[in-house]
N, C-alpha and C positions, 0 to 999 in steps of 0.2 A: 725182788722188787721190780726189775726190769721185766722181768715175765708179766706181773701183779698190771703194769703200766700197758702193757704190749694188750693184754686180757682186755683192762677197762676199757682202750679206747677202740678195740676191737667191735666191742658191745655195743658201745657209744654210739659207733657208724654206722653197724646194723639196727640199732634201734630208729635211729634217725633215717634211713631207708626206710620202714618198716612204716614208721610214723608218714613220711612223707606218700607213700603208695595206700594208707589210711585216707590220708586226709584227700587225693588223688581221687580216691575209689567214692569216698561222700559227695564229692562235690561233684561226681558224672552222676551219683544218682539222684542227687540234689535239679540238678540242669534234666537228668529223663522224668523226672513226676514233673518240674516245670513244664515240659513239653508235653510231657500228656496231658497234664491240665490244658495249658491251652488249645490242644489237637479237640479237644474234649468243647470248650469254651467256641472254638471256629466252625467246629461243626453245629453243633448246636443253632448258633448265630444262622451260619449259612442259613438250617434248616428253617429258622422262624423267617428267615429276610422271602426262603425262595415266593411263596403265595402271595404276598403282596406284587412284587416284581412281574410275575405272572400273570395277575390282575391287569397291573397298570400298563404292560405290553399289550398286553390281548384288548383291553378294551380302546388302549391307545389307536391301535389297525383298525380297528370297526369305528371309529369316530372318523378317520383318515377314508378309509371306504364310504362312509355316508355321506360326508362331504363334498367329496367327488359327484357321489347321485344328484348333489343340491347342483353343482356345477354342471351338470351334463342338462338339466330341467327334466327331470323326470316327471315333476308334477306331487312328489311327494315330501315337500321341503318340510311345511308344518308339524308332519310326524318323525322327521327324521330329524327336524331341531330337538323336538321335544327327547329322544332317543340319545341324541347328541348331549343333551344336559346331564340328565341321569347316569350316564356311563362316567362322564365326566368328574363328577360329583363320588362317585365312585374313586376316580384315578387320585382326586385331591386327598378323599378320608383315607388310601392304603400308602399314598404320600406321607401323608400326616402319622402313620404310624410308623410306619419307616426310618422316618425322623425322630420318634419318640425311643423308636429300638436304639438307634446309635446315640443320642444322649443316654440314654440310662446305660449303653456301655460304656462311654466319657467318664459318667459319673464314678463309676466304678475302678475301672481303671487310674484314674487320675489320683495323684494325691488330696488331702481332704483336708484345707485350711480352713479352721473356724474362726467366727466373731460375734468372740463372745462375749455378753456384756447380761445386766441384775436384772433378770424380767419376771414380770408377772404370769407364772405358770398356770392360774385358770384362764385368761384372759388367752393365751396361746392354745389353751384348750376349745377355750368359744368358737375363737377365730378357725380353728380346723373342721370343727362341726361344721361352721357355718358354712365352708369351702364345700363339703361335702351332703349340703341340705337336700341340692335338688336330685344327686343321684337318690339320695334315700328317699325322699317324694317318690320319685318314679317308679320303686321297686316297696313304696308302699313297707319303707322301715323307717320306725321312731329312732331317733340319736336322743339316748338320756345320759346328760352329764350331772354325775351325783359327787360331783369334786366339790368340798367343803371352802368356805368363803377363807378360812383359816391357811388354805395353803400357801408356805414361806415363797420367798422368792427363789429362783435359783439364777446359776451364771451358767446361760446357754447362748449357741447361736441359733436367735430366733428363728429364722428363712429356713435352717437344716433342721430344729427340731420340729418346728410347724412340716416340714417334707413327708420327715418318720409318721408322725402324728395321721396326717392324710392317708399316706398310705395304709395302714393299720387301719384307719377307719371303710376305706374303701374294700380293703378285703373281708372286714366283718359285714357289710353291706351284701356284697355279691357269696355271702359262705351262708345268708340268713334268708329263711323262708319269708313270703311278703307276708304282710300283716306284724312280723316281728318286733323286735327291737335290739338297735346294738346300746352298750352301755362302756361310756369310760368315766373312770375314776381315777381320781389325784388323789396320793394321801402320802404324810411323814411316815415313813419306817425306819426307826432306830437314827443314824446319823445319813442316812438317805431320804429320797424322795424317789417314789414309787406311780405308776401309771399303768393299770389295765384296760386295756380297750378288747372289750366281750362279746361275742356272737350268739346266736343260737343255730348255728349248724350242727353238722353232723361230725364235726372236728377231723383232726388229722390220726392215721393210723401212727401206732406207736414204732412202728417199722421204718415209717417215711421221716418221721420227726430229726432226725440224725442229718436230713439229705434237706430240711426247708431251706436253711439259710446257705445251700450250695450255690456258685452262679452258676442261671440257666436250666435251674432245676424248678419245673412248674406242674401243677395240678392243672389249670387253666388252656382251655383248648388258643387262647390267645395268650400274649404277654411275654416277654422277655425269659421272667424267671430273677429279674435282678433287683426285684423291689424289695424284698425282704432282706439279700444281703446288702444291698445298698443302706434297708435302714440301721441295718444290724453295724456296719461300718462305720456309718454319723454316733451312734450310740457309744460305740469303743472306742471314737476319738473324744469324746464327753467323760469318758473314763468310768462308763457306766454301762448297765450289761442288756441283751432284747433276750427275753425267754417265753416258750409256750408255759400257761399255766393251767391244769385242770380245774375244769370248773366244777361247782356239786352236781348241778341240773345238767342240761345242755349246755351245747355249744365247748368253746374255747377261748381262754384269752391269752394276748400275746404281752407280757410286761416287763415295762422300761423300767429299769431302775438306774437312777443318777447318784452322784453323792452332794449334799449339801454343802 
């Protein structure tokens, strides 16, 4: 029996080593994928921030250089103001995006408190078109909402679902040939409430699809890369899911489903 005892608690200790050099081993590998992600995430960053930065130095010195010519009187003030505008204008739009890059990594990062409350899901539908009318003018695409007067209410927060909404809409916009049309649809499925928003591009490789909702992961010679997982994240704190869906024809749709 004293052997029996000396044995068990033998085991005991090494098991509890064993376990603790376990759980030791998960959690460095746990903390090396964090840091590759983000080694992954910084770079990335870095790489979209460097051109703008670039921009807004370089044009910054030639406004700083013209000005000085305006102060020396060269005699060429008229065309170097005008010179001076333009570049300028320039410095503000790669500002302005700059600024757009580090909220949408805010967003992301940041925890995602909602406020939620009973709204009218076509009405949030309207209102996202209507946000997004004049890019589709410009680019020469129709927005058709074929969302049924029928559809229930649901418990969202409005400002974050109207975000997803936009966004989706803006990327069937820029994925569709001019002349086209993008189309979103509302409709009840089962004890959900469901939302396609439909392009007519040339869709995603089935290769890629695994890597859309990565952050930082972009098709787009511009843009972050964090708009789809951003929307995908409002979605999942709704307790409801963002997926590509094949269409018959062309194109592609990406679809919300919430629960009622």
């Amino acid at each position: 029996r004293v052997v029996e005892i000396v044995l068990f608690n033998t085991i005991a200790i090494i098991i509890g080593i064993l376990k603790d050099r376990e759980r030791e081993r998960y959690h460095q590998l746990v903390m090396a994928e964090s840091l590759a992600a983000m080694g992954r995430a910084v770079s990335a960053a870095a790489h979209d921030m460097k051109t703008p930065l670039i921009a807004i130095g370089g044009f910054t010195n030639l406004v700083i250089s013209k000005l000085r010519k305006i102060d020396q009187g060269t005699g060429e003030a008229p065309e170097i103001i005008t010179d001076v505008q333009e570049k300028l204008a320039i410095v503000i739009k790669e500002t302005e995006r700059l600024e757009n890059m580090v909220k949408e990594m805010l967003d992301f990062a940041r925890p995602l408190p909602l406020q939620k409350s009973k709204e009218n899901l076509r009405q949030i539908i309207e209102e996202s078109a209507a946000i997004v009318e004049a890019s589709a003018s410009t680019k020469q695409i129709r927005i058709v909402n074929q969302t049924g007067e029928d559809l229930p209410p649901a418990s969202i927060d409005p400002d974050r679902f109207k975000q997803v909404l936009v966004n989706l809409l803006m990327n069937a916009i820029q994925a569709s040939p001019p002349g086209e049309q993008v189309t979103i649809t509302g409709f009840a499925k089962a004890a959900n409430l469901a939302i396609d928003v439909t392009d007519c591009g040339c869709g995603i490789p089935l290769d890629k699809r695994a890597e859309i909702f990565d952050p930082f992961f972009t098709t787009k010679k511009e843009g972050t890369g964090l708009g789809l997982p951003i929307a995908k994240k409002i979605i999942d704190a709704h307790g409801g899911k963002l997926e590509i869906v094949d269409n018959q024809h062309t194109g592609l749709s990406f679809r919300i489903t919430i629960p009622l």
